[in-house]
C-alpha positions in Angstrom: -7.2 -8.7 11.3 -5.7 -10.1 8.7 -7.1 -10.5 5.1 -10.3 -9.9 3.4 -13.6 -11.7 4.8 -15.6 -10.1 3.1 -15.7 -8.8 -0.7 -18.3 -7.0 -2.5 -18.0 -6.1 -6.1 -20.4 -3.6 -8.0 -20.9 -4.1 -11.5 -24.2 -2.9 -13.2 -23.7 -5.2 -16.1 -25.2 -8.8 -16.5 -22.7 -10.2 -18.6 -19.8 -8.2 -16.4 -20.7 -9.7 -13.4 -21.5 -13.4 -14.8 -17.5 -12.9 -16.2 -16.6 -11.1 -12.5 -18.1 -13.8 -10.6 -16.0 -16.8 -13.0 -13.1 -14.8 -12.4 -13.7 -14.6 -8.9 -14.6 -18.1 -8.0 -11.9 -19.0 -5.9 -12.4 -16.2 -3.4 -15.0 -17.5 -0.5 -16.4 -14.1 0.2 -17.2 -12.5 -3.1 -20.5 -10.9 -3.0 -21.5 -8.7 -6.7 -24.4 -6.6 -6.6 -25.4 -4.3 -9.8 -25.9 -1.1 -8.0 -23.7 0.9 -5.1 -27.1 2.0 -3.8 -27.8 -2.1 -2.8 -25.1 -2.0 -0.4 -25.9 0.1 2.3 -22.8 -1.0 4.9 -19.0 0.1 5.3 -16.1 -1.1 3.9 -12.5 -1.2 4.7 -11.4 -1.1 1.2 -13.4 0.4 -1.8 -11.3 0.4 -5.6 -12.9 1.8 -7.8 -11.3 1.3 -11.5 -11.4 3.0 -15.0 -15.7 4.1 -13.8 -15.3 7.9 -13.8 -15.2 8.5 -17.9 -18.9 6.0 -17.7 -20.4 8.8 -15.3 -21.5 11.2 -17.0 -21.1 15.2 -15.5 -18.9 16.6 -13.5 -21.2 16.8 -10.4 -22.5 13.0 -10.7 -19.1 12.4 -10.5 -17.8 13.9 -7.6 -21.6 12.8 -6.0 -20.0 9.6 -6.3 -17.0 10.4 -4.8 -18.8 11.5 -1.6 -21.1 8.6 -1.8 -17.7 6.3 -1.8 -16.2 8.1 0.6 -18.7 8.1 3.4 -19.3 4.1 2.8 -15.6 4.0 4.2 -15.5 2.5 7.5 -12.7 5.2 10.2 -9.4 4.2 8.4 -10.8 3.0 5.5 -8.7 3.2 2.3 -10.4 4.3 -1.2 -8.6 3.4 -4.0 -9.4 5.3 -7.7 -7.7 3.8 -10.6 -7.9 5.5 -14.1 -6.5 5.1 -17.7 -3.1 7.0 -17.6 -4.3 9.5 -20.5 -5.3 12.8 -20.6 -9.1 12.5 -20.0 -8.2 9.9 -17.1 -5.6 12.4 -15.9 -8.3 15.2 -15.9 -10.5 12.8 -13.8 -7.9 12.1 -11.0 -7.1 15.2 -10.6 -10.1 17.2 -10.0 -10.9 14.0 -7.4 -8.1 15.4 -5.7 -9.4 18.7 -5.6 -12.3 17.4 -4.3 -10.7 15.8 -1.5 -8.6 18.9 -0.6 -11.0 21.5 -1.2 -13.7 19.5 1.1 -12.1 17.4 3.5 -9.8 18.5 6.3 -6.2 17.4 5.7 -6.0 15.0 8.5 -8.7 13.2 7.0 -7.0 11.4 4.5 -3.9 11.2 2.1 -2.8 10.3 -1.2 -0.3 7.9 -2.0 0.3 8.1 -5.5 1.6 9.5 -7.9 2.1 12.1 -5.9 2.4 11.4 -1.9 1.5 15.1 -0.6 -1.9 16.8 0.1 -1.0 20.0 -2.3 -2.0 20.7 -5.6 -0.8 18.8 -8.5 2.2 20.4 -9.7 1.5 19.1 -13.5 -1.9 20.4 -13.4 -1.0 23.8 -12.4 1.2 24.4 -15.4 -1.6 23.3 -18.1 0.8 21.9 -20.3 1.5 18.5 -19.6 -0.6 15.4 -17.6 0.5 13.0 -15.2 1.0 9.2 -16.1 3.1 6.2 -15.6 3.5 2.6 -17.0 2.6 -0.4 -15.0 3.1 -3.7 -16.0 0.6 -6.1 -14.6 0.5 -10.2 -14.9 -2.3 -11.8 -16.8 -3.9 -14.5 -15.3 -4.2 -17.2 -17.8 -7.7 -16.8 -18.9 -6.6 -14.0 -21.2 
């Protein structure tokens, strides 16, 4: 198909979206809504970036997760972003517990950091966390 047609950003804060939608003005197609519940239809592509530290317990979390998961359209891609630290670590990795423990493997599969359906190998041994640098450009109203 080709592109994004259609973009819909979630961002319960007022002054967050006013900022997301001058950010966003040169994409055609940018809808922003302040709750997930307001958008009740599928999406190819959900990212959802440095949220899971702002939801507080562990089963509100992964309630989110599902809820994310089953607003992806058949092929759908859901991307979770967290700060590469120990608490952010903690959160990616018991999302991919989640995703292994209740989804059948040939439903989906991680890309990174680590490209397999197993475990975390880090996580097993209790002693270190898994995190990598990533340099990104600044658009110029930073």
């Amino acid at each position: 198909r080709g592109g994004f047609h259609d973009m819909l950003a979630i961002e319960p804060s007022r002054h967050m979206r006013e900022l997301g939608h001058y950010l966003t003005a040169d994409f055609p197609n940018v809808r922003w809504q302040p709750s997930l519940f307001d958008a009740p239809s599928e999406h190819d592509l959900i990212v959802m970036s440095h949220c899971q530290l702002e939801v507080r317990k562990q089963e509100n979390r992964d309630l989110l997760m599902k809820k994310l998961w089953n607003r992806l359209e058949p092929g759908g891609i859901l991307v979770l972003i967290e700060a590469g630290t120990p608490a952010g670590f903690r959160m990616m990795h018991h999302a991919r517990e989640l995703f292994i423990s209740k989804l059948p493997l040939d439903k989906f599969h991680f890309v990174a950091p680590c490209p397999h359906e197993g475990m975390c190998p880090i996580a097993l041994t209790g002693r270190d966390w898994c995190h990598f640098g990533q340099r990104v450009m600044r658009v110029p109203h930073y």
